[in-house]
C-alpha positions as CSV (number, residue, x, y, z in Angstrom):
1,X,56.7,-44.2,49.4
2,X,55.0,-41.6,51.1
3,X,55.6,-39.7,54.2
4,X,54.0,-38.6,56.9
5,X,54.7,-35.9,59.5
6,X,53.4,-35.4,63.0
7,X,51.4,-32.2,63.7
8,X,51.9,-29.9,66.5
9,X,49.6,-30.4,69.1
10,X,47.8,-33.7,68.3
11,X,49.3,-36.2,70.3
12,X,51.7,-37.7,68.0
13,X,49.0,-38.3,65.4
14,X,50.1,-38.7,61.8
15,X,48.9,-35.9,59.7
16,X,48.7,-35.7,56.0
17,X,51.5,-37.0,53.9
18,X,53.9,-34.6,52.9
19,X,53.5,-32.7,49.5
20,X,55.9,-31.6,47.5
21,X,56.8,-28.4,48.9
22,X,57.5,-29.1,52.1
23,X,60.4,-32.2,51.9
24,X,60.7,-31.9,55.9
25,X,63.0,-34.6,57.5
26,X,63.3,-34.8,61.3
27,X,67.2,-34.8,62.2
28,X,67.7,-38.1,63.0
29,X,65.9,-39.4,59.6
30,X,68.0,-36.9,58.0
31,X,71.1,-38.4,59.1
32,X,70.0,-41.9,59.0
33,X,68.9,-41.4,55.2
34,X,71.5,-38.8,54.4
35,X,72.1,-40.2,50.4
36,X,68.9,-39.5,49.8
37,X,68.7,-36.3,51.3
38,X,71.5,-35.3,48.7
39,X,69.8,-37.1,45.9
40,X,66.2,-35.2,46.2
41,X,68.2,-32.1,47.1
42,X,69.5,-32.6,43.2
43,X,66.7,-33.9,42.0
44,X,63.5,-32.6,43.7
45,X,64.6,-29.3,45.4
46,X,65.8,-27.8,48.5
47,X,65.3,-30.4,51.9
48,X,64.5,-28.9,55.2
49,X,65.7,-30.8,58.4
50,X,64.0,-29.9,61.6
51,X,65.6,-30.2,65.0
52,X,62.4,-30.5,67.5
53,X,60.0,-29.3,65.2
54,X,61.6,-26.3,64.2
55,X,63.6,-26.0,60.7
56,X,67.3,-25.6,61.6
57,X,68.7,-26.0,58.2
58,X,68.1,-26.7,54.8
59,X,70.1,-28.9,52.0
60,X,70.1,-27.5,48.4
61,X,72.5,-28.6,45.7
62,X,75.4,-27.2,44.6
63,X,73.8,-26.0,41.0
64,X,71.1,-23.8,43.3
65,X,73.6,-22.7,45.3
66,X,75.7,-21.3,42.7
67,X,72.3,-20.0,41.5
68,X,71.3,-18.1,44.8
69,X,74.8,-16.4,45.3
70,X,76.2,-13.3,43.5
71,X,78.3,-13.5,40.8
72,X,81.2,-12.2,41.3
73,X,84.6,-11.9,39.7
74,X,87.1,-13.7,41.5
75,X,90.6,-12.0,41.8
76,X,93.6,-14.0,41.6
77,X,95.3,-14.4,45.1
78,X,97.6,-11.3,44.4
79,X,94.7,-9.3,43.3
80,X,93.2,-10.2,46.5
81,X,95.8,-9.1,48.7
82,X,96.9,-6.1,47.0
83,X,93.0,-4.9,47.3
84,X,94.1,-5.0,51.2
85,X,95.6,-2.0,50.8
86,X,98.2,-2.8,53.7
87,X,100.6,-0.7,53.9
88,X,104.4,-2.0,53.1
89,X,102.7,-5.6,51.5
90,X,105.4,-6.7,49.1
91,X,104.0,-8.9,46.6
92,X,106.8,-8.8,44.0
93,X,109.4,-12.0,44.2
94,X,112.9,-13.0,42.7
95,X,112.6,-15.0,39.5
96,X,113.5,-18.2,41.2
97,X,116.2,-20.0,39.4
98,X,116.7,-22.9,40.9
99,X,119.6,-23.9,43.1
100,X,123.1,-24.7,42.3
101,X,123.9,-28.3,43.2
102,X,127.2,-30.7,43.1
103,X,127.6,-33.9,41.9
């Protein structure tokens, strides 16, 4: 199946079909056909949805995501907080022990 976009400027007219670099949806298509959105996102590439003919956002999958961000080290939650620096943080706890309970 191959779609077609409408130009700017020409009445509505279809255009030429869409190639593989572009992979424009319109909003409502988008969310009408959101599965396969997702599925070429994985599959073909990133998918740009337009809101009145302007790209507003673009889908990508979670492997180019990971791909496109910086790899960084990720500190345990106490690493985190101690690289605060806030003064008088406390991070250090009791060895819990449990609770003493009758029977």
């Amino acid at each position: 199946m191959t779609k077609t976009r409408r130009a700017t400027g020409t009445g509505g007219a279809a255009t030429k079909p869409r190639n593989h670099a572009y992979r424009g949806w319109k909003l409502e298509d988008a969310k009408a056909r959101f599965s396969e959105v997702v599925r070429r996102a994985r599959t073909e590439g990133p998918q740009r949805v337009t809101v009145r003919g302007k790209d507003a956002v673009v889908v990508i999958s979670a492997e180019e995501l990971e791909r496109l961000l910086p790899r960084k080290q990720r500190l345990s939650f106490v690493a985190f907080m101690e690289s605060l620096h806030v003064p008088g943080l406390d991070l250090g706890r009791e060895p819990d022990r449990g609770r003493d309970v009758e029977l």
